[in-house]
KOLDREN-360552 format. One line per field, with one value per residue: residue number from 1; chain; x, y, z of N, C-alpha, C in turn. Coordinates in steps of 0.001 Angstrom, whole numbers, plus 500000, padded with zeros to 6 digits. Each point is the difference from the previous one (the first is absolute). Layout:
N
nr <- NUM|... .
kette <- A|... .
n_px <- X|... .
n_py <- Y|... .
n_pz <- Z|... .
ca_px <- X|... .
ca_py <- Y|... .
ca_pz <- Z|... .
c_px <- X|... .
c_py <- Y|... .
c_pz <- Z|... .
end
This chain:
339
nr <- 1|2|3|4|5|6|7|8|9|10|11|12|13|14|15|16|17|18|19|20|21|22|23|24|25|26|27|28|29|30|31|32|33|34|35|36|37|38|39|40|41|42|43|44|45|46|47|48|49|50|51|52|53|54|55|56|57|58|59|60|61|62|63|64|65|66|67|68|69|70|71|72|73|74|75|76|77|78|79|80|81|82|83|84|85|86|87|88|89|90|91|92|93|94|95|96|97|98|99|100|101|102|103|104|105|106|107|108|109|110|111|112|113|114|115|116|117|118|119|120|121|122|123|124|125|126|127|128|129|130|131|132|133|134|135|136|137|138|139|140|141|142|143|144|145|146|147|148|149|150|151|152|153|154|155|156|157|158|159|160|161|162|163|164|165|166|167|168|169|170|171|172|173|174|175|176|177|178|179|180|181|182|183|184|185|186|187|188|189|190|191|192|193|194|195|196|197|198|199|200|201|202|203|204|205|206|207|208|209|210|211|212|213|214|215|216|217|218|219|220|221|222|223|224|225|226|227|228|229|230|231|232|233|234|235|236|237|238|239|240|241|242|243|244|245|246|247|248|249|250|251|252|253|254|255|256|257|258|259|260|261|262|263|264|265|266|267|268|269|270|271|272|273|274|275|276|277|278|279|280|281|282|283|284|285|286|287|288|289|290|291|292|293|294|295|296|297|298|299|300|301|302|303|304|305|306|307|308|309|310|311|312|313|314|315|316|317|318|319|320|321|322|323|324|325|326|327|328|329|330|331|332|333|334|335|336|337|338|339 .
kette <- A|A|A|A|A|A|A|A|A|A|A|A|A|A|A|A|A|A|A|A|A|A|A|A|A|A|A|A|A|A|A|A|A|A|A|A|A|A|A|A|A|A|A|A|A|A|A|A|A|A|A|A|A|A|A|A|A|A|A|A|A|A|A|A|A|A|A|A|A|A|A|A|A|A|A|A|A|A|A|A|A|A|A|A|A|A|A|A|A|A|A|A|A|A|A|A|A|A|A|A|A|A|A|A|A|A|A|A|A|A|A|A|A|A|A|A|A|A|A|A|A|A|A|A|A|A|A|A|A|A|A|A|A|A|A|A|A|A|A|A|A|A|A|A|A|A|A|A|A|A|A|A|A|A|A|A|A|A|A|A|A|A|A|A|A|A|A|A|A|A|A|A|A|A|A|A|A|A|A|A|A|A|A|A|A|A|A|A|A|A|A|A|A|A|A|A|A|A|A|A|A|A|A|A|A|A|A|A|A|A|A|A|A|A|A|A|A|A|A|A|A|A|A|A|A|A|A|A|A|A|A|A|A|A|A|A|A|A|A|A|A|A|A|A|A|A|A|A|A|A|A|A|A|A|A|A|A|A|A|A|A|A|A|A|A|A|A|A|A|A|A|A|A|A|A|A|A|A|A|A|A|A|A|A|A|A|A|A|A|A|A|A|A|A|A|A|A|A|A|A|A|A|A|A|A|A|A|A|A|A|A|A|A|A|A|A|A|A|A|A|A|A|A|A|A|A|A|A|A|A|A|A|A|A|A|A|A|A|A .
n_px <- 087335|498832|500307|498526|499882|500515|499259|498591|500534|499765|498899|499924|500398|499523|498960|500349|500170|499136|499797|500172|499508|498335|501902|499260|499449|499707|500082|499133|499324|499930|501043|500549|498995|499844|500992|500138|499772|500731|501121|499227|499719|501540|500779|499313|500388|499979|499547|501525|499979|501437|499526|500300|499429|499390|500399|499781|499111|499627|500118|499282|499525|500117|499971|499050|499783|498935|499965|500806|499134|499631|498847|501389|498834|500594|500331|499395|500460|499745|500498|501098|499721|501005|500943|500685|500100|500680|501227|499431|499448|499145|500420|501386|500250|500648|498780|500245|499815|500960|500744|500054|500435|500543|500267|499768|500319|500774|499906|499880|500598|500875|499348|500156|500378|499041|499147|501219|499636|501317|499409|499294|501324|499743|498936|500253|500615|498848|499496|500948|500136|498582|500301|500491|499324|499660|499408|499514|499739|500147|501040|499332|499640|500922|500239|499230|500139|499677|499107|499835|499720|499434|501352|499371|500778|500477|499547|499831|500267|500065|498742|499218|500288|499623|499322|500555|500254|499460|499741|498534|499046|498906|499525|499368|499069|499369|499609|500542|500227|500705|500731|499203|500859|500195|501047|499879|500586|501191|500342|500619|499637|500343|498749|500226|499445|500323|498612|499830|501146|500359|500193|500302|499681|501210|499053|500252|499271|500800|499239|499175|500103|499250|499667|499702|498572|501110|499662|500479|501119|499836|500630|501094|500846|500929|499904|499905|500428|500505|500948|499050|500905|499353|500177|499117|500379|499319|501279|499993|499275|500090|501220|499221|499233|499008|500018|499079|499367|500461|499977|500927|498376|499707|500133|501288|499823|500230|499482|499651|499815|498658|500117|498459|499897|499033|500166|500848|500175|498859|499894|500732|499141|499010|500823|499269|501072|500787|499262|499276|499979|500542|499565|499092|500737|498559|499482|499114|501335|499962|500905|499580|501123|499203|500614|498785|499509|498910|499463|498501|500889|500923|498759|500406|500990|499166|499008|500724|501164|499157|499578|500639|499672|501132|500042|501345|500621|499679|499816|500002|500560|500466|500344|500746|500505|499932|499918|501202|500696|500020|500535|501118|500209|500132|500323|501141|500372|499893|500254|500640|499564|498736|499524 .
n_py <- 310842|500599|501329|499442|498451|500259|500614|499101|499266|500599|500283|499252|499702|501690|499383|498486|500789|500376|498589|499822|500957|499912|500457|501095|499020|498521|499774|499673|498869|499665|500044|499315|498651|500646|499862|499490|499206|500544|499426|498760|499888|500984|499191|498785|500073|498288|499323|499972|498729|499637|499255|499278|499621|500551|499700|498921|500197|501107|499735|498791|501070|500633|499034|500115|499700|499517|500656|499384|499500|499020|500058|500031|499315|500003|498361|500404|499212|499789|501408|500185|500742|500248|501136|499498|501108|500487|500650|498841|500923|499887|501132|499330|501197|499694|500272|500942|501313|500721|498771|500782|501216|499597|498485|500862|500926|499040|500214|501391|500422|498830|500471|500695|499224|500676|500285|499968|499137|500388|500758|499197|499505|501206|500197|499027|499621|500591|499241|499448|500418|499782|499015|499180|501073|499187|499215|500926|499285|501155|500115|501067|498915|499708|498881|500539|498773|499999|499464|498841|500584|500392|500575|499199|498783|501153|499377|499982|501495|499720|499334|501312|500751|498955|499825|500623|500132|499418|500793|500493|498929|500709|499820|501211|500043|500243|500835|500178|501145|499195|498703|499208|498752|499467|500437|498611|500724|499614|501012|500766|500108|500934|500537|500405|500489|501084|500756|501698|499967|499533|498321|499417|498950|500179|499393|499532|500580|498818|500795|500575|500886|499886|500699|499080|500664|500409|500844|499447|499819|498786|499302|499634|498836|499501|499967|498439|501142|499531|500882|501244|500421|501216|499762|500355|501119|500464|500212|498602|499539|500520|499884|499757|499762|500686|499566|498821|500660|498792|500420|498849|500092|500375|500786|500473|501046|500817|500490|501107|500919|501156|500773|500587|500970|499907|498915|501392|500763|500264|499963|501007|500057|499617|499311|499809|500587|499038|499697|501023|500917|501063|499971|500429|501343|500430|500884|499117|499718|499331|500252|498684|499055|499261|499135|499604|498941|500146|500759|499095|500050|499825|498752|499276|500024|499758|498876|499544|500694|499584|501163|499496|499027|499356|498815|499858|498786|498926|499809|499184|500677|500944|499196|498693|500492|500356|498663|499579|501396|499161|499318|500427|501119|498614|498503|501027|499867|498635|500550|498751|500725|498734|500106 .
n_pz <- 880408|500738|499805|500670|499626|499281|500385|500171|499395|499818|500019|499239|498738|500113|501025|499622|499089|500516|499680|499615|500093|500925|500308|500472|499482|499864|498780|500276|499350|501638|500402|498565|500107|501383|499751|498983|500989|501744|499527|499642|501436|500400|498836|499940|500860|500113|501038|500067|499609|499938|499162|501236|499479|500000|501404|500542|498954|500466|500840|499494|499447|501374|500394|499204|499426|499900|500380|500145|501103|500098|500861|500553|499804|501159|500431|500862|500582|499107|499361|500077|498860|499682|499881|499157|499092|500729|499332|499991|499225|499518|500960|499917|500147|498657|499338|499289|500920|499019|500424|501233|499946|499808|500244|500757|499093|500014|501207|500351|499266|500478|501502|499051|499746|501535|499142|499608|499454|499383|500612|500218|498515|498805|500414|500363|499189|499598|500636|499786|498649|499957|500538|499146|498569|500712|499162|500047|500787|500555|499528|499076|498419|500045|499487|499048|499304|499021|500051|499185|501402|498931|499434|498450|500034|500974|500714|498437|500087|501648|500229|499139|501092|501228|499394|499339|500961|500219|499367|500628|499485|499089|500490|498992|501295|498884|500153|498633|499301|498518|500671|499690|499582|501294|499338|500123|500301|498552|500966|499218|502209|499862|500519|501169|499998|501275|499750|500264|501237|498979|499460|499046|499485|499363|499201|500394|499023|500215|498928|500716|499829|501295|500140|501133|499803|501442|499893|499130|500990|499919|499174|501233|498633|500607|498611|500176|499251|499167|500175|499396|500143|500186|501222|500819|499681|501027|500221|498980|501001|500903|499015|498950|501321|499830|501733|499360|499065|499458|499074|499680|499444|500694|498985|500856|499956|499461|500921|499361|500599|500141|500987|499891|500355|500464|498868|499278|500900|500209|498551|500211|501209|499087|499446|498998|499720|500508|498406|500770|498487|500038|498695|501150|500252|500172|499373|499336|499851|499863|499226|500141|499752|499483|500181|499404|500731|498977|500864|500868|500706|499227|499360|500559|499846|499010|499634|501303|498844|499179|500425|500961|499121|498600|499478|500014|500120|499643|498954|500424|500804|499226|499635|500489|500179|499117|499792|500876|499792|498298|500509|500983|499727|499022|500756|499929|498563|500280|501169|500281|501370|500114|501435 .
ca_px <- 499888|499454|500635|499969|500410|501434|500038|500253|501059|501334|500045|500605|501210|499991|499394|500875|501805|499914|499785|500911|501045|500253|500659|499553|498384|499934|498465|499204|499234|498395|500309|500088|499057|499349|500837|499603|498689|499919|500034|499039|499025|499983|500258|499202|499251|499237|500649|500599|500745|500968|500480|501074|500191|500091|501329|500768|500530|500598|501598|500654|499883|500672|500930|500046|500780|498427|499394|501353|500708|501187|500447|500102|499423|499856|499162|501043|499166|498768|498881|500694|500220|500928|500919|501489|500947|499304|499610|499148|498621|499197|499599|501360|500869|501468|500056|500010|498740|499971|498775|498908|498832|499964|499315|499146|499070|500004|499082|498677|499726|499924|498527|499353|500068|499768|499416|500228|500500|501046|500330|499645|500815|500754|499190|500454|501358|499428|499491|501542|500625|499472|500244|502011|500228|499010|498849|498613|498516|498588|500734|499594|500300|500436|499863|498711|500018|498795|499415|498887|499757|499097|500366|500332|500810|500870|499835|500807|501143|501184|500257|500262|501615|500911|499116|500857|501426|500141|499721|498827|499550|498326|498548|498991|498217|500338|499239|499669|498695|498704|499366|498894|500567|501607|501177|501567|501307|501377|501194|501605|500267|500775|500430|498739|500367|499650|499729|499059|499210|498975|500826|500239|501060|500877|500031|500098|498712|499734|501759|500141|500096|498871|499896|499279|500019|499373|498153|498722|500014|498961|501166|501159|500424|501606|499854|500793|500294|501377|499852|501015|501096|500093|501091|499685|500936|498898|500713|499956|498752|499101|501105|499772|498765|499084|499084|500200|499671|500882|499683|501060|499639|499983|501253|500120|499620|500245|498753|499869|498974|500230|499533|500525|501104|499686|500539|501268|500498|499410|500854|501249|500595|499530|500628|499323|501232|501364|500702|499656|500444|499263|500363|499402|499318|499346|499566|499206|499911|501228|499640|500839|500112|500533|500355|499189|499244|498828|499528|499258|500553|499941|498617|499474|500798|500096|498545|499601|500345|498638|500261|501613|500874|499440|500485|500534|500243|499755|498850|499114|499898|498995|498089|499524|499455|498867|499007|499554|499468|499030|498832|499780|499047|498710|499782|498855|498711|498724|499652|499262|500504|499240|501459 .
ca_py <- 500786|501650|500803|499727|499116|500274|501231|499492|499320|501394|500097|498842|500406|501526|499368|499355|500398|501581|499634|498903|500952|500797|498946|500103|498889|499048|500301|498761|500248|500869|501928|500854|499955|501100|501463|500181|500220|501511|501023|500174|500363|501511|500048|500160|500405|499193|498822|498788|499188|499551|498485|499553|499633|501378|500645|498646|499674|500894|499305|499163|500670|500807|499325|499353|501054|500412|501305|500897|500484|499052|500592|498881|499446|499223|499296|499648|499348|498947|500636|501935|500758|501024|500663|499624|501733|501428|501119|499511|500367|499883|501689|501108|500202|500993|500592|501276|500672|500491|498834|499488|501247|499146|499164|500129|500003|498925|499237|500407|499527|498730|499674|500048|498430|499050|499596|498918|498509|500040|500994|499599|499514|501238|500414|499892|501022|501681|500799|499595|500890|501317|500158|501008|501060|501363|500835|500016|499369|500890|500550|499793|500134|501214|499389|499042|499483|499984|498690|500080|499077|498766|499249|498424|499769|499995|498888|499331|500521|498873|498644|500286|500438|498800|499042|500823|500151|497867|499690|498975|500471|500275|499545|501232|499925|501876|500189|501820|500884|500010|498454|499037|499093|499707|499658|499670|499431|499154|500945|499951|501083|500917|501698|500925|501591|501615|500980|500553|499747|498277|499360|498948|498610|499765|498230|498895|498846|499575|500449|501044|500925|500453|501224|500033|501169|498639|500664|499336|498374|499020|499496|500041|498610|499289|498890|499122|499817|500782|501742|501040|501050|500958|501438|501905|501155|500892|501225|500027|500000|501343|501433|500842|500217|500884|498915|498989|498812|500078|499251|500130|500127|501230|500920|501589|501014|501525|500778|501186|500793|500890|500601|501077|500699|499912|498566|499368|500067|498457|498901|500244|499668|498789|499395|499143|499022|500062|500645|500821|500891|500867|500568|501121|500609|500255|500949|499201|498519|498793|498066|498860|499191|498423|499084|498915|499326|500123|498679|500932|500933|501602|500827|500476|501141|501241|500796|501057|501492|500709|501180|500717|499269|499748|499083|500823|499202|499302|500304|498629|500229|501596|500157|499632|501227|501316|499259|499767|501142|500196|498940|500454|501187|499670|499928|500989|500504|499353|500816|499155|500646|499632|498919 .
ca_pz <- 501232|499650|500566|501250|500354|500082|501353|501786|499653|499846|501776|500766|500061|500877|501044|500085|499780|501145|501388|499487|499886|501626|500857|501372|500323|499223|499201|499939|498904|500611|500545|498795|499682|500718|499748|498382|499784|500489|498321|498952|500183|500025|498885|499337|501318|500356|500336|498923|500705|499561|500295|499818|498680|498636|500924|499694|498976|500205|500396|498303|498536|500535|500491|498557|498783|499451|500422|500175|501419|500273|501036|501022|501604|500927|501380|501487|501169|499445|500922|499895|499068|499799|498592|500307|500028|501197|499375|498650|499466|498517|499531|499707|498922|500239|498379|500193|500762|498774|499685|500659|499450|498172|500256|500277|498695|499517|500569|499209|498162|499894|500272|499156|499492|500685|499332|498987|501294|500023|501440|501238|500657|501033|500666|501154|499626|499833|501458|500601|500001|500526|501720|500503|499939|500777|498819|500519|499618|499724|498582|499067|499452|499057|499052|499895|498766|499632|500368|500158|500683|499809|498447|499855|499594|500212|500535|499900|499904|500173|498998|498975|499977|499984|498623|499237|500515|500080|498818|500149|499551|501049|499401|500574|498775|499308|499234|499625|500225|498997|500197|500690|500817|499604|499039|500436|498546|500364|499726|500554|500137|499486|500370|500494|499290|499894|498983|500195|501208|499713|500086|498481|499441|498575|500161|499052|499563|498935|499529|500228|501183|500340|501108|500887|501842|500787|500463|499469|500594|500611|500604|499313|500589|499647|498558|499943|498488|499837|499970|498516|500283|498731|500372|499461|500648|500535|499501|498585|499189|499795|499528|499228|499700|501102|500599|500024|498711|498822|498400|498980|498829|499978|499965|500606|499385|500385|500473|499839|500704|500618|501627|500300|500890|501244|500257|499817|501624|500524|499189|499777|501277|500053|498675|499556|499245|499997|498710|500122|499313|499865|498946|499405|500918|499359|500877|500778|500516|500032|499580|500806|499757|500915|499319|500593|499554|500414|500884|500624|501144|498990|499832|501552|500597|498816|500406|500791|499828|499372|499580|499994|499281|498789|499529|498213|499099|498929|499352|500378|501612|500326|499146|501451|501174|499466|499887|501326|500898|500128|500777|500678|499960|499320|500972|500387|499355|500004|501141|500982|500980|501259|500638 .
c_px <- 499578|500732|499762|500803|501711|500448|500272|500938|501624|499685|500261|501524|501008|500500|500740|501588|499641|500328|501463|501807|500491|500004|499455|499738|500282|498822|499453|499298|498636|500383|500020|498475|499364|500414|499086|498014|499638|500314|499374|498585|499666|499968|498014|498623|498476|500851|500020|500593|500627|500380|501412|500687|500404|501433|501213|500486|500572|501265|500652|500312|501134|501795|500923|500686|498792|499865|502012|500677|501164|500374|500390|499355|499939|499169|501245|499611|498743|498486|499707|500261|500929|500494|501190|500564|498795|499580|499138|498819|499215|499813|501116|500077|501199|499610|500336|498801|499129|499425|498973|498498|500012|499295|498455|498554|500402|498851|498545|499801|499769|498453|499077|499680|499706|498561|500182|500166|501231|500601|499673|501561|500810|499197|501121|501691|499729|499554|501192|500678|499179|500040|501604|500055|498800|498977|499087|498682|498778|500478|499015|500876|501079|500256|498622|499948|498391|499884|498017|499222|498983|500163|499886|501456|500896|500635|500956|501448|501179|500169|500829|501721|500383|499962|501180|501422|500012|499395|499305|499201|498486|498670|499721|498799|500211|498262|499584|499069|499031|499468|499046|500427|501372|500511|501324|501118|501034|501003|501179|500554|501560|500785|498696|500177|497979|499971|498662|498582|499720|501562|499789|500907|500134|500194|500503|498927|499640|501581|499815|500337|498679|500241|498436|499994|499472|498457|499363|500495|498812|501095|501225|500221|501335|499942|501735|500414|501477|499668|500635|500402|500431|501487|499818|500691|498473|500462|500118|498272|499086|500555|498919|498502|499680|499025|500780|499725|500623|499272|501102|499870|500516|501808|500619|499728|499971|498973|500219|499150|500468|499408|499988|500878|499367|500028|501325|500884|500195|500396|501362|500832|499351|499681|498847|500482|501377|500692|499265|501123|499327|500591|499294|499124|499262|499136|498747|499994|501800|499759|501156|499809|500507|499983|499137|499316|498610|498780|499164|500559|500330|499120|499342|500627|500326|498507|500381|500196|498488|500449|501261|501361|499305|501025|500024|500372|500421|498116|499292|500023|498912|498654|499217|499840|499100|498763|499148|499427|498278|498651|499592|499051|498781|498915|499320|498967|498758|499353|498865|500763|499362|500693|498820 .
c_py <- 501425|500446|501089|499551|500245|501415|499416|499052|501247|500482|498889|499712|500405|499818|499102|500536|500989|499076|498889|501446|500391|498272|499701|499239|498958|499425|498454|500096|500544|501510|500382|500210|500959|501509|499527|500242|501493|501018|500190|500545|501062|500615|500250|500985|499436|498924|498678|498820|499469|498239|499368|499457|500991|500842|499222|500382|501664|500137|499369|501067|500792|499345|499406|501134|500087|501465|500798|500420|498633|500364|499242|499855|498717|499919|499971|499081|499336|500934|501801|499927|501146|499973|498798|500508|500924|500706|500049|500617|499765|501062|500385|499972|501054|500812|501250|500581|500171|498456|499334|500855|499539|498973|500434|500403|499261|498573|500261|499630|498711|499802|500498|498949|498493|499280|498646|498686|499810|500733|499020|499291|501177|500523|499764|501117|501374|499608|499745|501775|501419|499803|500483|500736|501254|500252|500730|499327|500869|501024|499627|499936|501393|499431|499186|499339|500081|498456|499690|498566|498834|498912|498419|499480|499752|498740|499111|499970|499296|498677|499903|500046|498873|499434|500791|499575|498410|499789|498346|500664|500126|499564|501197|500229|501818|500426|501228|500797|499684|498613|500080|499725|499987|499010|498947|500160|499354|501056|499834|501705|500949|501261|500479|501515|500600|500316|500462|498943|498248|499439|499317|499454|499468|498434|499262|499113|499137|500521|501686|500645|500962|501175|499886|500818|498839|500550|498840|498207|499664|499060|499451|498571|499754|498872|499278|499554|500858|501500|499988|500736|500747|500928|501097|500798|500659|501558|500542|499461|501044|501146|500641|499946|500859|498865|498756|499213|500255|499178|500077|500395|501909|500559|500392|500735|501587|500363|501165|500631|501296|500062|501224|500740|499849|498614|499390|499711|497959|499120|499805|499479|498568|499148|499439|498005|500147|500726|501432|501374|501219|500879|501417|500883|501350|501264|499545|499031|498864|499003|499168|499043|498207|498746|498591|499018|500442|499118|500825|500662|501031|501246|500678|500974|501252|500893|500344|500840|500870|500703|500694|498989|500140|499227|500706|498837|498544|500641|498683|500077|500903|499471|499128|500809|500779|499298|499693|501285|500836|498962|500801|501170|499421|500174|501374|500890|499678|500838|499354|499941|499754|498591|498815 .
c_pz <- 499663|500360|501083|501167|499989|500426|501142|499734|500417|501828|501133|499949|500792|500978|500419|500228|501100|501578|499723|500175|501275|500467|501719|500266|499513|499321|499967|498729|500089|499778|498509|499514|500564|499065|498611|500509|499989|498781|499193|500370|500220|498517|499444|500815|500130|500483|499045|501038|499112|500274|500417|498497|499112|500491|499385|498355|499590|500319|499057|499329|500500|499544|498203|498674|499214|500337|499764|501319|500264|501479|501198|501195|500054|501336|500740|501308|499297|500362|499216|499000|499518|498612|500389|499699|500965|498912|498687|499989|498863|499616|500082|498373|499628|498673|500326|499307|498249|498953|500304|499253|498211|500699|500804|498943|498990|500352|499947|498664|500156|500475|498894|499119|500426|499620|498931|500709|499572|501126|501108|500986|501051|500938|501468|500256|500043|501526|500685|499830|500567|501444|500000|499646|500810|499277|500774|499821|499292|498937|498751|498749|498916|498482|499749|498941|499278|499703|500085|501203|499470|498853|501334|499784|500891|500636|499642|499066|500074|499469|498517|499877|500188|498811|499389|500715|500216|498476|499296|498972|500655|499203|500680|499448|500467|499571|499964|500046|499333|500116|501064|501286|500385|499609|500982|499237|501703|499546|500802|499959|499285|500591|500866|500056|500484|499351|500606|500875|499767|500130|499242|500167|498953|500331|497881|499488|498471|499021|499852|501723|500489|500870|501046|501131|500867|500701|499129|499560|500814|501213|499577|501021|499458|499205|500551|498759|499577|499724|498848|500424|498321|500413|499382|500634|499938|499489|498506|499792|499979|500456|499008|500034|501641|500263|500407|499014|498962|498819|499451|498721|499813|500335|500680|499196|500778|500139|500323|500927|500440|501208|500414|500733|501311|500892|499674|500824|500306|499314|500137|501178|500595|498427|499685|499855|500392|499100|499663|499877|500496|498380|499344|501120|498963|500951|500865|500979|499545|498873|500319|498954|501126|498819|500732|499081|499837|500762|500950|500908|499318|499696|501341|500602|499222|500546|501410|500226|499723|498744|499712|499157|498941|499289|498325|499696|501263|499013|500314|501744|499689|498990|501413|500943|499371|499790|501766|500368|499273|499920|501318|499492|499845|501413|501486|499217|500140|500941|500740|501013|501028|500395|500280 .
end
């Protein structure tokens, strides 16, 4: 269901409990159907017609614990429609005022996430709570997540999670940056894990462990085959590395660096590393110490300091970087500068 669609779904609702409330009158299923149409049509401000049907089952959902109202209506006379509590609404409530103003930017943050197809189940619950707490419709964002509307993948996010939590295993055709073709393998999902805007999956392949970005799935199928279950603590696997990729081959190891003073600020209040030291303040600048794995996120997050970092030790990190930055210069020396 869009979340369109579960707007005029919420004005109907509205609509229903508004007429179902004013005892004056006795409501026919013609008279509710008139009122949801008249609403929506002031609502969208084009004329809408409302199906007996789409009323009818309105009433079901109303009436059901699917949505959370459980709301008592009843038939009267084989005909009339009513509350069997008077004082029954879908819009009371008893929270106090002070949770209501928490839940309310609570609810904002949550629409920020309406993108993932893991949201579509809440989608309906966020327009539930932005009608009882008064949201404003025409209220702009005050929390904006950064997000990239056009990443691949996401799609299939949720499968992935069920595939992990029913612990199935997947046939996924993959195919990287540097293959041809794609690749099926037979994995056994693990861990999904954020990282700088993408989404990867810690699978089981063969007798190793893979790190896949889902941007570059083809597709994902439920293998009728027994599951490996590695039991990873996500918390102990990438405790000692920056990113998402891990080589067991490779060490922790102490990584040394300085920053200047005009970027130390910024390090200091934003960690490189959980295990992030500060052991040396210097008239120029900071040096920091972190305790990691070496691995490309590292490298990456070193060069985009430039100018303003410098890797003192490990002596095999810093000859890699001094090698990458001067590829780079290389690169604008050539002074080929036509587009």
């Amino acid at each position: 269901m869009t979340m369109a669609t579960n707007k005029n779904a919420l004005i109907r609702y509205k609509t229903i409990d508004k007429c179902l409330r004013d005892t004056s009158r006795l409501w026919t299923i013609d008279a509710l159907i008139e009122a949801c149409t008249e609403a929506l049509t002031e609502y969208e401000g084009k004329d809408s017609v409302v199906s007996k049907r789409t009323v009818q089952l309105d009433i079901q959902n109303m009436r059901s614990d699917k949505i959370g109202y459980n709301a008592p209506i009843e038939v009267f006379d084989n005909k009339y429609y009513r509350y069997g509590e008077p004082d029954y609404s879908i819009t009371k409530t008893e929270i106090p005022y002070e949770d209501i103003k928490r839940m309310r930017e609570a609810v904002e943050f949550l629409k920020e996430f309406k993108d993932f197809s893991f949201f579509k189940h809440m989608s309906g619950i966020v327009h539930r709570l932005e009608d009882s707490l008064i949201l404003s419709k025409a209220k702009l964002p005050i929390i904006h997540m950064d997000k990239n509307e056009d990443l691949r993948g996401l799609e299939y996010v949720d499968l992935l999670y069920q595939a992990i939590v029913q612990k199935q295993a997947l046939a996924i055709g993959y195919k990287s940056f540097r293959a041809k073709q794609v690749q099926v393998m037979e994995l056994h999902p693990q861990i999904l894990k954020e990282y700088n805007n993408r989404w990867f999956l810690i699978a089981f392949y063969k007798t190793n462990l893979l790190t896949l970005a889902l941007d570059r799935m083809e597709s994902v199928n439920i293998l009728p085959i027994p599951y490996v279950d590695k039991h990873i603590d996500a918390n102990v696997y990438f405790k000692d590395i920056i990113g998402v990729t891990l080589s067991w081959g490779n060490p922790v190891e102490e990584v040394v660096f300085w920053v200047d003073k005009e970027n130390a600020n910024y390090v200091i209040t934003k960690p490189f590393h959980h295990s992030q030291e500060l052991i040396e303040e210097r008239e120029d600048g900071v040096v920091f110490r972190i305790r990691v794995r070496h691995n490309y996120e590292l490298e990456r997050l070193i060069l985009g300091f430039g100018a303003s970092i410098e890797v003192l030790a490990p002596s095999r990190l810093r000859r890699n970087i001094s090698a990458l930055l001067q590829k780079a210069t290389a690169n604008y020396a050539k002074g080929n500068t036509k587009l």
